[in-house]
Backbone atoms as SQL, in Angstrom:
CREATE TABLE atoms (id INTEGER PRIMARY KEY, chain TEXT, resi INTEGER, resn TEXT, atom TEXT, x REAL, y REAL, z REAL);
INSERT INTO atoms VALUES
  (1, 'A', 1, 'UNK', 'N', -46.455, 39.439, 13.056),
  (2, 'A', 1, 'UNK', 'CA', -46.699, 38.210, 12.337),
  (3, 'A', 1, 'UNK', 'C', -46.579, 38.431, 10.839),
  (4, 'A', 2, 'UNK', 'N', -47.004, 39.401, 10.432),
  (5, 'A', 2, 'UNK', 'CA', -46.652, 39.963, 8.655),
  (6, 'A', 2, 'UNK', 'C', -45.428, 39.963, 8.270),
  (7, 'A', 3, 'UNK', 'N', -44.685, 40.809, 9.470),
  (8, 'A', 3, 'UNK', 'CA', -43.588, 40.515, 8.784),
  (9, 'A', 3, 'UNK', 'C', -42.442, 39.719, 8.995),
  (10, 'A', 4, 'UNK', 'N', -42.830, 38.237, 9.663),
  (11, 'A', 4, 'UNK', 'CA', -42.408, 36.891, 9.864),
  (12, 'A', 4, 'UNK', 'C', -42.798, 36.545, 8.052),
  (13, 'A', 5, 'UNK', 'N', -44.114, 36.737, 7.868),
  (14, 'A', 5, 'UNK', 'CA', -44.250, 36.272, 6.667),
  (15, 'A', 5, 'UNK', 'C', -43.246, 36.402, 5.465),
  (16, 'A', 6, 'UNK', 'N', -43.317, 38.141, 5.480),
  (17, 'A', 6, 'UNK', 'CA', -42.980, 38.830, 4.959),
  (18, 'A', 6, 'UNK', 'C', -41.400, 38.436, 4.136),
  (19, 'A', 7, 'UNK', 'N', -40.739, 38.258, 5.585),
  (20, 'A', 7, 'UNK', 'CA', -39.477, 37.785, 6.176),
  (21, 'A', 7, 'UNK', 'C', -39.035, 36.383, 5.081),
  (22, 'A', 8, 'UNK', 'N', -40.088, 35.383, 5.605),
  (23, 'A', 8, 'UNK', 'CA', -39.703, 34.183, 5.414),
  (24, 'A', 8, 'UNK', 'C', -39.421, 33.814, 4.026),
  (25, 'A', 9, 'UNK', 'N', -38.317, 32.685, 4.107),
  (26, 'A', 9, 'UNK', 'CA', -37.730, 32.136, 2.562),
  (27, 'A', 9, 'UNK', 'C', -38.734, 31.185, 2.072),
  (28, 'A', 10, 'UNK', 'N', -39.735, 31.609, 0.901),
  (29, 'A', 10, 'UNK', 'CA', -41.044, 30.556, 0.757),
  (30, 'A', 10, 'UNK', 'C', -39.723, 29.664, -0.147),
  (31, 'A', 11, 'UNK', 'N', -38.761, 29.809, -0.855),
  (32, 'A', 11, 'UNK', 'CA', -37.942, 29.106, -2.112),
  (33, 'A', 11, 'UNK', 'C', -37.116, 28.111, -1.265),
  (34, 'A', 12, 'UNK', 'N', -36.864, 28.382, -0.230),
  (35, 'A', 12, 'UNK', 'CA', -35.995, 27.219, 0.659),
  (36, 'A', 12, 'UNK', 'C', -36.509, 26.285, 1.104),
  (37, 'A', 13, 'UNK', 'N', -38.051, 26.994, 1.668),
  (38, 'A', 13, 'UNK', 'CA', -39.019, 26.067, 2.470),
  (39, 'A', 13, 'UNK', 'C', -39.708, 25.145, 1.590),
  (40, 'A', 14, 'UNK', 'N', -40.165, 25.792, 0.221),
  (41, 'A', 14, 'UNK', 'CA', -40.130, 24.617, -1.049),
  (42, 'A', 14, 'UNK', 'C', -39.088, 24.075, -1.167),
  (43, 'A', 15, 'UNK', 'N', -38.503, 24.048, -1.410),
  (44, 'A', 15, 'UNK', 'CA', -36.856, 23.301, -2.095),
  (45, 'A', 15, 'UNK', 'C', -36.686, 21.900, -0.878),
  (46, 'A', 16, 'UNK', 'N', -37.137, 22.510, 0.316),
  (47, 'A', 16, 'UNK', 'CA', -36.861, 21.220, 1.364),
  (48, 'A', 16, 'UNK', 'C', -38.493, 20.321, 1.354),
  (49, 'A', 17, 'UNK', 'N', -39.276, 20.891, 1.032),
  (50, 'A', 17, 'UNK', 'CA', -40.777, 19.906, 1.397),
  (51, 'A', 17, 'UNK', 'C', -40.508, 19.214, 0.010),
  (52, 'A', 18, 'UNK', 'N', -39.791, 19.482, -1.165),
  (53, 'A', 18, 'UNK', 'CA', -40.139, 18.716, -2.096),
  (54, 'A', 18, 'UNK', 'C', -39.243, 18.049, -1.842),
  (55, 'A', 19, 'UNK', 'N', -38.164, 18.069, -1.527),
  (56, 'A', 19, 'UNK', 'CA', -36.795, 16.779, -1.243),
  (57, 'A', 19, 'UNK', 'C', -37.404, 16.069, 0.111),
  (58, 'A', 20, 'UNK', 'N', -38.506, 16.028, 1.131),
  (59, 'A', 20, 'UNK', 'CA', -39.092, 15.469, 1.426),
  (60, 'A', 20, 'UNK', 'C', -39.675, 14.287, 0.867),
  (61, 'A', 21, 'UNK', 'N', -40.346, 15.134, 0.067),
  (62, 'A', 21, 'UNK', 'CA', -41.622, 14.247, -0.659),
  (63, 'A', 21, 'UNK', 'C', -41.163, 13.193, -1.675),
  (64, 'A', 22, 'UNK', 'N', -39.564, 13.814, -2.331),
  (65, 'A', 22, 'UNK', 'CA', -39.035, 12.702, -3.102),
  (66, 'A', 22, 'UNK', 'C', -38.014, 11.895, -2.891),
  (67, 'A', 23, 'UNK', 'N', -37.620, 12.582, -1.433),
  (68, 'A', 23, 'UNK', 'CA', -36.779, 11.465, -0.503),
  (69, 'A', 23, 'UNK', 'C', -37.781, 10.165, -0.304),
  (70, 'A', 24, 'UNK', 'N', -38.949, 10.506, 0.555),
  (71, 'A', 24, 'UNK', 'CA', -39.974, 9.717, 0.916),
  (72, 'A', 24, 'UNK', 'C', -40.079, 8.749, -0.595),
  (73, 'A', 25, 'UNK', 'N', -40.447, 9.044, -1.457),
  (74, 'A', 25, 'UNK', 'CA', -40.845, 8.418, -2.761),
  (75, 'A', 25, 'UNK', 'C', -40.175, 7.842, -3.265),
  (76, 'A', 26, 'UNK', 'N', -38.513, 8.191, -2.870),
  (77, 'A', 26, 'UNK', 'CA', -37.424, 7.271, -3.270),
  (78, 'A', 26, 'UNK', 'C', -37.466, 6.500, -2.731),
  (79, 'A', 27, 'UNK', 'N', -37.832, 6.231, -1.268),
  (80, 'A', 27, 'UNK', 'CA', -37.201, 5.214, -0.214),
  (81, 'A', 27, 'UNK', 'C', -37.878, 3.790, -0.436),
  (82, 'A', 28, 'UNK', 'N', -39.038, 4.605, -1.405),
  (83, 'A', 28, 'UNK', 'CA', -40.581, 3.393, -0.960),
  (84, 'A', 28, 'UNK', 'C', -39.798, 2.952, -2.631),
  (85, 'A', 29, 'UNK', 'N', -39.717, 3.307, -4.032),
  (86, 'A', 29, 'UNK', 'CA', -39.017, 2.685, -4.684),
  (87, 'A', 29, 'UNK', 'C', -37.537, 1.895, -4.505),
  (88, 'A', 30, 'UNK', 'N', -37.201, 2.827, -3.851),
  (89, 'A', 30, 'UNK', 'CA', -35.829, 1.688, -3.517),
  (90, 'A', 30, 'UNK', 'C', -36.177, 0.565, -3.048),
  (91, 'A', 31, 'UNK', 'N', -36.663, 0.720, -2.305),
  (92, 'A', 31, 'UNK', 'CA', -37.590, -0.869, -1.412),
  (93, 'A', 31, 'UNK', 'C', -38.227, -1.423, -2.042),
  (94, 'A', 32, 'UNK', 'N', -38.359, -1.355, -3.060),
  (95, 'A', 32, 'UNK', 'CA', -39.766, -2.267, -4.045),
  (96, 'A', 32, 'UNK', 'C', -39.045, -3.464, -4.131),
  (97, 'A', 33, 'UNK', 'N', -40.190, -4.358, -4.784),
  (98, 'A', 33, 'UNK', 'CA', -39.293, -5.624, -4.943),
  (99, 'A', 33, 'UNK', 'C', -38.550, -5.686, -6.238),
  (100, 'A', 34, 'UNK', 'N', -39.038, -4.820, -7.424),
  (101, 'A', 34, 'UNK', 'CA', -38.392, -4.964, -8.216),
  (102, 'A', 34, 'UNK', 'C', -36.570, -4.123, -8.381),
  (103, 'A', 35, 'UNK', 'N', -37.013, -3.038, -7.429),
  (104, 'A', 35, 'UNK', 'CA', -35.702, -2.713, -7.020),
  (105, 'A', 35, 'UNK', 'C', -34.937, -3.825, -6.245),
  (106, 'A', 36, 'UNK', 'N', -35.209, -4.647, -5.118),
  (107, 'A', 36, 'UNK', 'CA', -34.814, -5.622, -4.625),
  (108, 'A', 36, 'UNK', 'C', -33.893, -6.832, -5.823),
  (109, 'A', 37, 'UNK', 'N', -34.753, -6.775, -6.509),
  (110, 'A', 37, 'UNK', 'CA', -34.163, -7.853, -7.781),
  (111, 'A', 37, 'UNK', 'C', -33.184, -7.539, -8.338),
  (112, 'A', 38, 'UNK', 'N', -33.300, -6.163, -8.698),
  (113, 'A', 38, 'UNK', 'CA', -32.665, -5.348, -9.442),
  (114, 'A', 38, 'UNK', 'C', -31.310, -5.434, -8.448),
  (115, 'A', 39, 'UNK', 'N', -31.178, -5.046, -7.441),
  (116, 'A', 39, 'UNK', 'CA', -29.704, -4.606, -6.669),
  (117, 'A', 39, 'UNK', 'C', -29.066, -6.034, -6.653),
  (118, 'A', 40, 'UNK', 'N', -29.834, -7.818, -6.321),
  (119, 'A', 40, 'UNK', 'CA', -29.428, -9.116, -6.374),
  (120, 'A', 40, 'UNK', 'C', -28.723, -9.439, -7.367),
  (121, 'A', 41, 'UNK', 'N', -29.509, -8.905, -8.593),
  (122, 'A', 41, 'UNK', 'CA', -28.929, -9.364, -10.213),
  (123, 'A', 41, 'UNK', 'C', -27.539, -8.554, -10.451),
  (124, 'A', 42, 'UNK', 'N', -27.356, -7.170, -9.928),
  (125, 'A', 42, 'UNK', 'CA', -26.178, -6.284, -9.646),
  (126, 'A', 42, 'UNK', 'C', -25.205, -6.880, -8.800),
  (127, 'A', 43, 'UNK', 'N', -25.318, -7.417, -7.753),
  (128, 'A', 43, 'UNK', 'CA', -24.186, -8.460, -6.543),
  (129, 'A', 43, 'UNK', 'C', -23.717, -9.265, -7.194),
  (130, 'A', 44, 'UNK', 'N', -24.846, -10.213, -8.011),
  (131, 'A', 44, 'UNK', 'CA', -24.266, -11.135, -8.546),
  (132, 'A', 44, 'UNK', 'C', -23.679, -11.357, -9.508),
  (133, 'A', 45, 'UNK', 'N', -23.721, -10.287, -10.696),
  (134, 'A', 45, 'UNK', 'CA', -22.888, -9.942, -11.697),
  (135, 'A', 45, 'UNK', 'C', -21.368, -9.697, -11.023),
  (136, 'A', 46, 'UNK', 'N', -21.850, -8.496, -9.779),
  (137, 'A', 46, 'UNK', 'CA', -20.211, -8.175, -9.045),
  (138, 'A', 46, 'UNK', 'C', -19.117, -9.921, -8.754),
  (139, 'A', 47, 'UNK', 'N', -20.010, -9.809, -7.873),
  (140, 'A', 47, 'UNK', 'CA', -19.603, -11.738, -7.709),
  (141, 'A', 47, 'UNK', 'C', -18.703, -12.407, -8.989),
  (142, 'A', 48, 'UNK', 'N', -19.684, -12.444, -9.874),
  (143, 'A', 48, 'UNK', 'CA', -19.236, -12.789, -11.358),
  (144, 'A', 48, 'UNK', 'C', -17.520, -12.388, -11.525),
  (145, 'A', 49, 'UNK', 'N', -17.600, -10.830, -11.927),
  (146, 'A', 49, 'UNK', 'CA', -16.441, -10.471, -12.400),
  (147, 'A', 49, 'UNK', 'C', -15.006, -10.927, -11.106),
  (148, 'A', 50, 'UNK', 'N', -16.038, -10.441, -10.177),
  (149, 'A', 50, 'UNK', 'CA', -14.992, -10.524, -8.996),
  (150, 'A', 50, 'UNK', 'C', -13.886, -12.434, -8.907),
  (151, 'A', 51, 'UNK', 'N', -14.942, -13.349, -9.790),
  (152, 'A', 51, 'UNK', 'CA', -14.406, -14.650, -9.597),
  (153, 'A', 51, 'UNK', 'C', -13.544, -14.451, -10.613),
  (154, 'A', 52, 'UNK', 'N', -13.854, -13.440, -11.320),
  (155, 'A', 52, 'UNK', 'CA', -12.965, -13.982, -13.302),
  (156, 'A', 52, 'UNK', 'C', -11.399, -13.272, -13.047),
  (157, 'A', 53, 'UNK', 'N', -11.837, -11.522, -12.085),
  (158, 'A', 53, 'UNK', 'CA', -10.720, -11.250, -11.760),
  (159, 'A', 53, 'UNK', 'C', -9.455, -12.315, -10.895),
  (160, 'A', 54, 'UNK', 'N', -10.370, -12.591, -9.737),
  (161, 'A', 54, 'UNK', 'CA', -9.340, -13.967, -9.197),
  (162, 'A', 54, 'UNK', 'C', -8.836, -14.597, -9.702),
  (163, 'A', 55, 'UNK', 'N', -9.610, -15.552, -10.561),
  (164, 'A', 55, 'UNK', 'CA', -8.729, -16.385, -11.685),
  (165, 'A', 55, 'UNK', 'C', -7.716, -16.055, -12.409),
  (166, 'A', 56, 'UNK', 'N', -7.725, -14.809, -12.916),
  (167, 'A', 56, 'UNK', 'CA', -6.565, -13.921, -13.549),
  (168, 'A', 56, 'UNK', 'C', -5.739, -13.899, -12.752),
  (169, 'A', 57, 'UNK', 'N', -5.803, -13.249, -11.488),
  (170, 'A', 57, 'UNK', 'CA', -4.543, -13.747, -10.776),
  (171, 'A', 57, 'UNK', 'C', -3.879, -14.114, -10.093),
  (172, 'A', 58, 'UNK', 'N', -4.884, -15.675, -10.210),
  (173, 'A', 58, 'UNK', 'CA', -4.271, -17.067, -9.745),
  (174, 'A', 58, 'UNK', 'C', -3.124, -16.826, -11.263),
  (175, 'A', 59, 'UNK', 'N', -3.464, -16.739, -12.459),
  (176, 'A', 59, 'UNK', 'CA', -3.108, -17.380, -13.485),
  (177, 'A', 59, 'UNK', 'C', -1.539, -16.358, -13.308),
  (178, 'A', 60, 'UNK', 'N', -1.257, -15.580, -13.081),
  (179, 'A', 60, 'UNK', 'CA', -0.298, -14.586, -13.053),
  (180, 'A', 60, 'UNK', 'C', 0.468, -14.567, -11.797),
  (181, 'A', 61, 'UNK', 'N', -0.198, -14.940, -10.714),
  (182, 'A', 61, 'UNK', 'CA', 0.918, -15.548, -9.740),
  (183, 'A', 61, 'UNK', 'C', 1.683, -16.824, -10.192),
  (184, 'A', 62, 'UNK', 'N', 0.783, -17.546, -10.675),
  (185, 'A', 62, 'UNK', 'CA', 1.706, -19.019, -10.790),
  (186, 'A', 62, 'UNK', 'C', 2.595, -18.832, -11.748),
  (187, 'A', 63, 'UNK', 'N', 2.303, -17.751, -12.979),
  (188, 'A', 63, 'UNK', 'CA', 3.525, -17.462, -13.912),
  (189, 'A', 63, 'UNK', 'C', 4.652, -16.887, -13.393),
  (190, 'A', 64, 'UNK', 'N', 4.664, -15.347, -12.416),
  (191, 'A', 64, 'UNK', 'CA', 5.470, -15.138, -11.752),
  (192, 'A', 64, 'UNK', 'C', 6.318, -16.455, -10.681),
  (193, 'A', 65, 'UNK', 'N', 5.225, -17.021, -10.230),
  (194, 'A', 65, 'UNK', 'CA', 6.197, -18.073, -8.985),
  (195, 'A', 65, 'UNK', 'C', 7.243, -19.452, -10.057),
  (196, 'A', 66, 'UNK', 'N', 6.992, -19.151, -11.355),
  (197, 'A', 66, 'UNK', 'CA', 7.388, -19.817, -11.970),
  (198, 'A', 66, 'UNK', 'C', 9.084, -19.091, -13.032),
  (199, 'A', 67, 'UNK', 'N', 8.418, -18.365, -13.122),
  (200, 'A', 67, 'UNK', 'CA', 9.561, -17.203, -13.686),
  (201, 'A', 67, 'UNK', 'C', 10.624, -16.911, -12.827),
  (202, 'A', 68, 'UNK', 'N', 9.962, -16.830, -11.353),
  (203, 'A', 68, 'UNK', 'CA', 10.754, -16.217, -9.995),
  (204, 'A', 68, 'UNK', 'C', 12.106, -17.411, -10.131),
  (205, 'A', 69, 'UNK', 'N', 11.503, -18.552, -10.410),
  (206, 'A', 69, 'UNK', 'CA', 12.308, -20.038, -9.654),
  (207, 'A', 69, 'UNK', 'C', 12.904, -20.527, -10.772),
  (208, 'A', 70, 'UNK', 'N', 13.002, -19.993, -11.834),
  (209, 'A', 70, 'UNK', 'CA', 13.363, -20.298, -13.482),
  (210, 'A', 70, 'UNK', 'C', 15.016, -18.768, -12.872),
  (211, 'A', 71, 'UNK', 'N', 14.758, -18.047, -12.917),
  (212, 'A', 71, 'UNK', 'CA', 15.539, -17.074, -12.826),
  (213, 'A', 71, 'UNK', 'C', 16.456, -16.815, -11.710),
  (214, 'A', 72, 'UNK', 'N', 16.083, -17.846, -10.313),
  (215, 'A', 72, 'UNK', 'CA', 17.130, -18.363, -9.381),
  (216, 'A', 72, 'UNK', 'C', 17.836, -19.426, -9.285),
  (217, 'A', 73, 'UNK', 'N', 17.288, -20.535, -10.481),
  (218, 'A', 73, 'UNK', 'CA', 18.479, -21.246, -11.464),
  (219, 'A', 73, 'UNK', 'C', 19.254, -20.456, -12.341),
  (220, 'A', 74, 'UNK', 'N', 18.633, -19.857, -12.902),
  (221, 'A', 74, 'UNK', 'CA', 19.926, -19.040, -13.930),
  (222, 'A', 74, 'UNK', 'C', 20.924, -18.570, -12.799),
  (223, 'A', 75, 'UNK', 'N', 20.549, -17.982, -12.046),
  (224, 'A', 75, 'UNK', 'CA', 21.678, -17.034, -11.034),
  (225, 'A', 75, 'UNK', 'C', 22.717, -18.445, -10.274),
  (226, 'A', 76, 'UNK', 'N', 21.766, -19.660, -9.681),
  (227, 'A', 76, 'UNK', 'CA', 23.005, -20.409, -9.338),
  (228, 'A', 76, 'UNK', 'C', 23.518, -21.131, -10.071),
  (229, 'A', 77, 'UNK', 'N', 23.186, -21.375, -11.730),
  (230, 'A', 77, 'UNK', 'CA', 24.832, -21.477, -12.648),
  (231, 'A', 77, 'UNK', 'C', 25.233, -20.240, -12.990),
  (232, 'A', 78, 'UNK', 'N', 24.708, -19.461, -13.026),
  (233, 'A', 78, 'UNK', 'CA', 26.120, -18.689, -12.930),
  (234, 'A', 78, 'UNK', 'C', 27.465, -18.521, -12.067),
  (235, 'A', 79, 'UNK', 'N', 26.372, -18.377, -10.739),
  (236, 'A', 79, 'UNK', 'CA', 27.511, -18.362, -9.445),
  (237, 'A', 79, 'UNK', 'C', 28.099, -20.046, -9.614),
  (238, 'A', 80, 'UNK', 'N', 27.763, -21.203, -9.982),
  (239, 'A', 80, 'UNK', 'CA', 28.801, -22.131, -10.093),
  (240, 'A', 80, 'UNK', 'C', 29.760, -21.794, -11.166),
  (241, 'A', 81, 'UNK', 'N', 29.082, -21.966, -12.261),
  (242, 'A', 81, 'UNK', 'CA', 30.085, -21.344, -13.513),
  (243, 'A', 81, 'UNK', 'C', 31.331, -20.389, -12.930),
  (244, 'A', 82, 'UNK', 'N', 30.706, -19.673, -12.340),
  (245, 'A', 82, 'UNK', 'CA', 32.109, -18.380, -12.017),
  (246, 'A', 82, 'UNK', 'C', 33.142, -18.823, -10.779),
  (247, 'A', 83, 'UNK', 'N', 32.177, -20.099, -9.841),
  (248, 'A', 83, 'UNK', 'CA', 32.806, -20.169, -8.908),
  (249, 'A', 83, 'UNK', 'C', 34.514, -21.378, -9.769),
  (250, 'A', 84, 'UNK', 'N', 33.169, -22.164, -10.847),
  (251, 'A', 84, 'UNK', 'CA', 34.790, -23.422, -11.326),
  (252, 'A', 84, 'UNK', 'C', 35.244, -22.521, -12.467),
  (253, 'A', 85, 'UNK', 'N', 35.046, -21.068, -12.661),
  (254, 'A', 85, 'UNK', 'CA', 35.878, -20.420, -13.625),
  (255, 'A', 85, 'UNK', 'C', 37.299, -19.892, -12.683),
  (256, 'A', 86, 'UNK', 'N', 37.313, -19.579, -11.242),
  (257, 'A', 86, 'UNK', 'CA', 38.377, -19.070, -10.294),
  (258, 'A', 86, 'UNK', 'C', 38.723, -20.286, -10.161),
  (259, 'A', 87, 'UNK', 'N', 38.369, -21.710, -9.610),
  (260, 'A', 87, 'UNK', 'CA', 38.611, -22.894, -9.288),
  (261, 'A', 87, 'UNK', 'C', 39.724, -23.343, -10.747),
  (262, 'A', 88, 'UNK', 'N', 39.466, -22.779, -11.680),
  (263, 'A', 88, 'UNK', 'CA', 40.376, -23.592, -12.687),
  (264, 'A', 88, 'UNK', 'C', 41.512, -22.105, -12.976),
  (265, 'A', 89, 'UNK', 'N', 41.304, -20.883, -12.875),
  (266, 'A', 89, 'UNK', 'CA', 42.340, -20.061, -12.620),
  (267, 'A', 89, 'UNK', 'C', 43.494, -20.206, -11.447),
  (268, 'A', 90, 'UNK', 'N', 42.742, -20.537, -10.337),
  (269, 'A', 90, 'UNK', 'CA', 43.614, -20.787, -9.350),
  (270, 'A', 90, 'UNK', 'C', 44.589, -21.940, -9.473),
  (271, 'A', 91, 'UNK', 'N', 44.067, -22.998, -10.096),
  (272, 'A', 91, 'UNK', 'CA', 45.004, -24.219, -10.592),
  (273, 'A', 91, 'UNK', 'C', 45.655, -24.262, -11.342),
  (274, 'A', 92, 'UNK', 'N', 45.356, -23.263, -12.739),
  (275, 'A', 92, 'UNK', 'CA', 46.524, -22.459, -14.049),
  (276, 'A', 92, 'UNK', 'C', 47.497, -21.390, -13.379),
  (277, 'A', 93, 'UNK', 'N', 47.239, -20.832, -12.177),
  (278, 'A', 93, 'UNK', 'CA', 48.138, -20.366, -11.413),
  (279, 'A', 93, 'UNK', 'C', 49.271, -21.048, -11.085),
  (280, 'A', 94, 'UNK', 'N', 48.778, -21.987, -9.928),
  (281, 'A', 94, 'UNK', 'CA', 49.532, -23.232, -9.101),
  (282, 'A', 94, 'UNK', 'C', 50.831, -23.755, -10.367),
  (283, 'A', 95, 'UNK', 'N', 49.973, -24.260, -11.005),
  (284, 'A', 95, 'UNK', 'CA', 50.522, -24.669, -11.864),
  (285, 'A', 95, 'UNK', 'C', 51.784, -24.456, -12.735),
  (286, 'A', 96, 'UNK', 'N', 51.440, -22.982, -13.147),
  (287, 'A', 96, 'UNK', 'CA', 52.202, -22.186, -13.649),
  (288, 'A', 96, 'UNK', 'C', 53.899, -21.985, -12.634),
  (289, 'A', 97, 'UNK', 'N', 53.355, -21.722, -11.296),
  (290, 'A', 97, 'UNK', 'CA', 54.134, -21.504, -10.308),
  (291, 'A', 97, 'UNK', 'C', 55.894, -22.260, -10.134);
């Protein structure tokens, strides 16, 4: 039995009864009510930003879906442009002929 004592890690066996004791002591503060308040007023700030981020980009999709449809008019005058630029070559051809 001495030298069980002898043996034993007293620095481990402290190190764990006190993370006991302040696990335990945390749990009962975490649970308080003012911790309770405390974590509500934290959600709801999250909440907060989380709406302002959305809004941002609502505001940045609709610019893109707007840019997108601005820039697939440019592309179909061009493709007309180029199509009555061959349409009037082909007829200065004919013509020529």
């Amino acid at each position: 039995m001495v030298n069980f004592l002898k043996d034993f890690d007293w620095k481990k066996t402290g190190i764990f009864a006190a993370g006991v004791a302040f696990g335990t002591a945390g749990i009962k503060v975490l649970s308080s009510k003012d911790a309770k308040k405390f974590y509500t007023n934290c959600t709801a700030a999250a909440l907060r930003a989380k709406e302002c981020v959305m809004k941002t980009v609502s505001t940045v999709q609709e610019n893109a879906e707007d840019i997108l449809a601005d820039a697939k008019d440019i592309n179909e005058e061009r493709v007309a442009q180029a199509e009555a630029a061959e349409f009037e070559d082909a007829q200065t051809t004919e013509t020529e002929e």
